[in-house]
C-alpha angles and dihedrals in degrees: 000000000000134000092255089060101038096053091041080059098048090044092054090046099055097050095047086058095042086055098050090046094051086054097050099047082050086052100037085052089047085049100041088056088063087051096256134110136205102183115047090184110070141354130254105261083049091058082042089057096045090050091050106050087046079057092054085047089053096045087045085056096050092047083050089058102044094055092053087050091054095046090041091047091040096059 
């Protein structure tokens, strides 16, 4: 597997956690309004930061790839 592949995997990865996360920490604040909780472990702007800074990992992939495209593109 080459590094093109692997890092669009990775890239696909990430922000299908991110999103999930991002999902969970909305749902575990509307839940925590109510008094309950789903996740013990951490709060819900601690699930917000995780997703955000996989988010800056994915966008950070992406640029990666572009710029390969356009010097690719470019020779």
């Amino acid at each position: 597997m080459n590094l093109e592949k692997l890092s669009s995997v990775f890239s696909r990865v990430f922000f299908l956690v991110s999103i999930l996360l991002l999902a969970l920490a909305v749902l575990e604040k509307l839940v925590n309004v109510s008094g309950y909780t789903i996740v013990r472990i951490y709060e819900p702007q601690r699930l917000l930061e995780i997703a955000a800074t996989m988010m800056v990992f994915v966008i950070a992939l992406l640029l990666r790839q572009i710029r390969e495209s356009v010097r690719g593109g470019a020779h």
